[in-house]
C-alpha positions in Angstrom: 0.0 0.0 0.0 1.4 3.4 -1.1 2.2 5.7 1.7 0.4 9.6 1.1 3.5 11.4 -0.9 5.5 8.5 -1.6 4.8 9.2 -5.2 5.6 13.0 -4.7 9.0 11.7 -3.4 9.8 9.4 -6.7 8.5 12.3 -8.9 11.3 14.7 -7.0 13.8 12.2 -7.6 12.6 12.1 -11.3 13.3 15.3 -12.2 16.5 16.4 -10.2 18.8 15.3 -13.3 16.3 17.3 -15.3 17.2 20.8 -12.9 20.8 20.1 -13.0 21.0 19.8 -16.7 18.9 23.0 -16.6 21.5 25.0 -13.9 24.1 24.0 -16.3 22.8 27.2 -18.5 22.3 30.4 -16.8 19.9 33.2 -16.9 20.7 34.0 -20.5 20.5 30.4 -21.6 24.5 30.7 -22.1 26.5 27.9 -20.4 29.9 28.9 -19.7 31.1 25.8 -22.4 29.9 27.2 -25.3 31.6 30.5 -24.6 34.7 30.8 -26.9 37.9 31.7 -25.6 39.9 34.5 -27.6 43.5 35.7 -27.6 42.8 37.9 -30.9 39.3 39.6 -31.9 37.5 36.9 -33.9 37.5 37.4 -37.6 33.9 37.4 -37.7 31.6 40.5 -36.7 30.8 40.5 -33.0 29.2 43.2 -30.5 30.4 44.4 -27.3 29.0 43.0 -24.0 30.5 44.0 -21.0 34.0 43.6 -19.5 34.8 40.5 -17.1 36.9 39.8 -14.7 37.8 36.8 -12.3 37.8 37.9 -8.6 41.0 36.7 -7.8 44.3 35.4 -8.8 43.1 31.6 -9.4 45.6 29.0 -9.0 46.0 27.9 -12.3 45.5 29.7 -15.6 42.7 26.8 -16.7 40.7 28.0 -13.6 41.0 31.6 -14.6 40.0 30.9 -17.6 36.8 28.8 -16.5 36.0 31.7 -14.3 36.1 34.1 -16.9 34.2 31.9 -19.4 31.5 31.8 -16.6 31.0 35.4 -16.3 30.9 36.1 -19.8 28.3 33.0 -19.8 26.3 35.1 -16.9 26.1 38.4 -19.2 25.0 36.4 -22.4 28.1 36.8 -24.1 29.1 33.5 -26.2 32.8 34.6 -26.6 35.7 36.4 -24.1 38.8 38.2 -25.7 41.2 37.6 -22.8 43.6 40.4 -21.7 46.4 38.6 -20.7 47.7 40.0 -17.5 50.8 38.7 -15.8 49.6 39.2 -12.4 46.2 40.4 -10.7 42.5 39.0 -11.9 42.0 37.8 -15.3 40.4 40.2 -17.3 38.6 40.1 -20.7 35.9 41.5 -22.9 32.4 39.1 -23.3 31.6 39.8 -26.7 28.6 38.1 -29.0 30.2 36.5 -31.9 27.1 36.9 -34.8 26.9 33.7 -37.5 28.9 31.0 -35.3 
């Protein structure tokens, strides 16, 4: 006999891989792996979005790099053009790359 909200509980556990695949993306439907990393402007025409940054020094350039894919994901930007600095946060501007 089926306990009252046993089957609430199964339907829960149904859809929790449904909300992570749905937190991968953010609020502008960007997730931060489909945003393009660039040294040079891209070839093709693109608009400014905002300028990024990560908060901190991270402790390896891969994890700067993640972090700034992930705020230029969070301001709908599909692309970052990373100004390389030597020391301090990881800056870069989140662009939108048009046609890719």
């Amino acid at each position: 006999m089926n306990r009252p909200g046993a089957c609430l509980g199964r339907r829960a556990l149904l859809l929790l891989p449904l909300l992570g695949i749905a937190a991968c993306a953010g609020p502008t439907g960007v997730r931060p792996a489909d945003v393009a990393v660039y040294h040079v402007p891209p070839s093709q025409a693109y608009e400014f979005v905002a300028n990024v940054e990560t908060d901190s020094v991270a402790p390896t350039r891969s994890d700067a790099l993640a972090a700034l894919r992930e705020r230029a994901a969070a301001v709908g930007a599909n692309g970052v053009i990373v100004r390389d600095r030597s020391n301090g946060p990881l800056r870069g501007i989140a662009i939108r790359v048009r046609d890719r």
